[in-house]
C-alpha positions in Angstrom: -21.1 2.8 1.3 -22.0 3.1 -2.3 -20.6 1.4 -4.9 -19.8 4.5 -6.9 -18.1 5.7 -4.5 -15.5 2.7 -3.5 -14.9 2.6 -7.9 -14.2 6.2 -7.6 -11.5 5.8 -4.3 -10.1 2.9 -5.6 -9.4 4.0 -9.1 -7.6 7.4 -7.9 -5.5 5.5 -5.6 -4.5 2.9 -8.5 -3.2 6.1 -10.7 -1.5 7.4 -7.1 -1.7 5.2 -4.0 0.3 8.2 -2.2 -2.1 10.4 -2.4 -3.9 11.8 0.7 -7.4 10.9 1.8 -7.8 14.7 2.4 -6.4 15.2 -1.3 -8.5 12.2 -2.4 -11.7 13.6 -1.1 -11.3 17.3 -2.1 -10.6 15.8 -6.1 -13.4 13.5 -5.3 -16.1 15.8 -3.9 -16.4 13.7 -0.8 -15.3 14.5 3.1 -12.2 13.2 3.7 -13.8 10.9 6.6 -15.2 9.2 4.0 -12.2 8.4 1.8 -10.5 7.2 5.0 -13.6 4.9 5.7 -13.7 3.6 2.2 -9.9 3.3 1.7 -10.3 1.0 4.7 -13.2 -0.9 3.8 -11.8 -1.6 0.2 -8.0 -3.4 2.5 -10.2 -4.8 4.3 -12.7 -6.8 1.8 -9.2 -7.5 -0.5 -10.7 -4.9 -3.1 -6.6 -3.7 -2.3 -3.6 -6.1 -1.9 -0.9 -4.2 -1.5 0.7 -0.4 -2.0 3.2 -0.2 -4.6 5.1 1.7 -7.2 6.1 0.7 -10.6 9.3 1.8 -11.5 11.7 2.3 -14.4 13.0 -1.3 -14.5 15.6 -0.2 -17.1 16.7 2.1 -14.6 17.3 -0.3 -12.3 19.0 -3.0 -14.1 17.0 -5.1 -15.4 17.2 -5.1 -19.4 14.8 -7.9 -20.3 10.9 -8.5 -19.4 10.1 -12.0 -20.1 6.6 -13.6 -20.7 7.5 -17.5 -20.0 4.7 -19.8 -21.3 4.6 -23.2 -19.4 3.1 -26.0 -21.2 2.5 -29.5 -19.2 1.8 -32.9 -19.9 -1.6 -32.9 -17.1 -3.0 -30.9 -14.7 -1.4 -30.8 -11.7 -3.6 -32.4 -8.4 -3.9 -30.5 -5.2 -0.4 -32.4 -3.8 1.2 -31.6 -7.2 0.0 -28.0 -6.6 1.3 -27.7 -3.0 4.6 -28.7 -3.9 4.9 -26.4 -6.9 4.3 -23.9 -4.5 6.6 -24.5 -2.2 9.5 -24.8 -4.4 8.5 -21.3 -5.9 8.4 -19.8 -2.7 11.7 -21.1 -2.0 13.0 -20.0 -5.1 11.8 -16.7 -5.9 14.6 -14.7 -3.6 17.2 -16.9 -6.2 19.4 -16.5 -9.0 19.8 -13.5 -11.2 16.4 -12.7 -11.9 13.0 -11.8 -10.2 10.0 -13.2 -11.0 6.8 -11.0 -10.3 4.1 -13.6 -11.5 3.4 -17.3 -11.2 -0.1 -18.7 -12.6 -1.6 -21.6 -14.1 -4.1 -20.8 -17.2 -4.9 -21.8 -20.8 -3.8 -20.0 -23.8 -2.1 -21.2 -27.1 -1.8 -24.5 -26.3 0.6 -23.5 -22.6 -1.0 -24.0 -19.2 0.9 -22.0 -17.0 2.9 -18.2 -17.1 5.5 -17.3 -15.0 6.4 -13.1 -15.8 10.0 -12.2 -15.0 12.9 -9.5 -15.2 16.2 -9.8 -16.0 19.2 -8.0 -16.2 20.5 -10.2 -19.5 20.1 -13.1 -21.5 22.8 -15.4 -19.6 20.0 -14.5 -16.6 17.2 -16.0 -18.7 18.8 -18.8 -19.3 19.4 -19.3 -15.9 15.9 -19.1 -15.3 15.2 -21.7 -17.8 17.4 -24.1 -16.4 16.2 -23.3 -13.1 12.4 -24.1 -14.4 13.8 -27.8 -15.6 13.3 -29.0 -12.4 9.5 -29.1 -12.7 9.7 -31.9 -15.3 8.8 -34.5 -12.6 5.3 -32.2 -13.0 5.2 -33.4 -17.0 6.7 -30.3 -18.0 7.0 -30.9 -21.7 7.3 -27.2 -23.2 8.8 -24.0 -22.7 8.2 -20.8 -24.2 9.4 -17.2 -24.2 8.4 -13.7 -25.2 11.0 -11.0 -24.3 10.2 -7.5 -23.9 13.3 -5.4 -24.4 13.4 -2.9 -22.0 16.1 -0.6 -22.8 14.4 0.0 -25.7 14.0 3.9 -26.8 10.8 3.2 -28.6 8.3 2.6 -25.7 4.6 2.4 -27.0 2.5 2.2 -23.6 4.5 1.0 -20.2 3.1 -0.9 -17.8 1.1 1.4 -15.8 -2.7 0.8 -14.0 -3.9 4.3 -14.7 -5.5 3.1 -17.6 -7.3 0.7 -15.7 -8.2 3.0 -13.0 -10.2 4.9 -16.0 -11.6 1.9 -17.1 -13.4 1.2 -13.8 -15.4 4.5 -13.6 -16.7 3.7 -17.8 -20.3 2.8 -17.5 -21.0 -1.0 -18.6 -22.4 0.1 -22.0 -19.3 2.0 -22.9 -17.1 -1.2 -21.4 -18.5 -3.8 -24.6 
């Protein structure tokens, strides 16, 4: 299957994953046999995690995106790790909040991000105090950048469409 073509597939269904492979292959050019083919091979190879929407978050409650910058002491060894995981995964269906993204990195002097959405600022604090209880990890720093989102002046939502475009650019155009 060519590499064109799985760029092209995936890129249309990251603008609208609900599109139809026979819809997909008549905007594409291609049989719809091979949409369905390449739809499958790009779930199966993990080119796709998951089908999703993005909705108005303001919408639906939430009035506050936060950016949470993590800074610690050391880098965390592979016990260290499994255990941060596991109290994430126990915590993320808790509290007032939802958070969408856990990650270690580097950046600004921080070493870890943790993205979430919250219907106020009482709920952000929450979070905070909820993220205290990784100072046994040498948690020595926490940061926040808040995203309003009932804000009327919206200068690009989140959105992968973009992205999508992106993909198809050749490589010259991309530098």
């Amino acid at each position: 299957m060519k590499e064109n073509t799985m760029l092209k597939v995936l890129s249309e269904l990251m603008k609208n994953s609900k599109v139809t492979d026979r819809e997909l292959g008549k905007k594409l050019g291609i049989s719809q046999p091979t949409v369905t083919r390449t739809r499958r091979k790009l779930e199966e190879e993990g080119y796709i995690k998951e089908y999703t929407i993005i909705p108005d978050f303001a919408k639906l409650g939430y009035g506050i995106l936060a950016i949470n910058l993590f800074k610690y002491e050391q880098t965390f060894d592979a016990p260290k790790i499994e255990k941060a995981k596991q109290i994430l995964k126990e915590s993320l269906s808790e509290g007032p909040y939802e958070m969408v993204m856990a990650e270690r990195g580097m950046g600004l002097g921080f070493n870890a991000i943790l993205m979430s959405f919250h219907k106020d600022y009482a709920s952000l604090a929450e979070l905070k105090n909820w993220a205290r209880q990784f100072a046994s990890f040498g948690l020595e720093e926490i940061e926040s950048f808040l995203v309003n989102l009932n804000d009327a002046v919206r200068y690009k939502p989140l959105t992968f469409s973009t992205l999508a475009k992106h993909l198809l650019m050749p490589e010259k155009e991309k530098e």
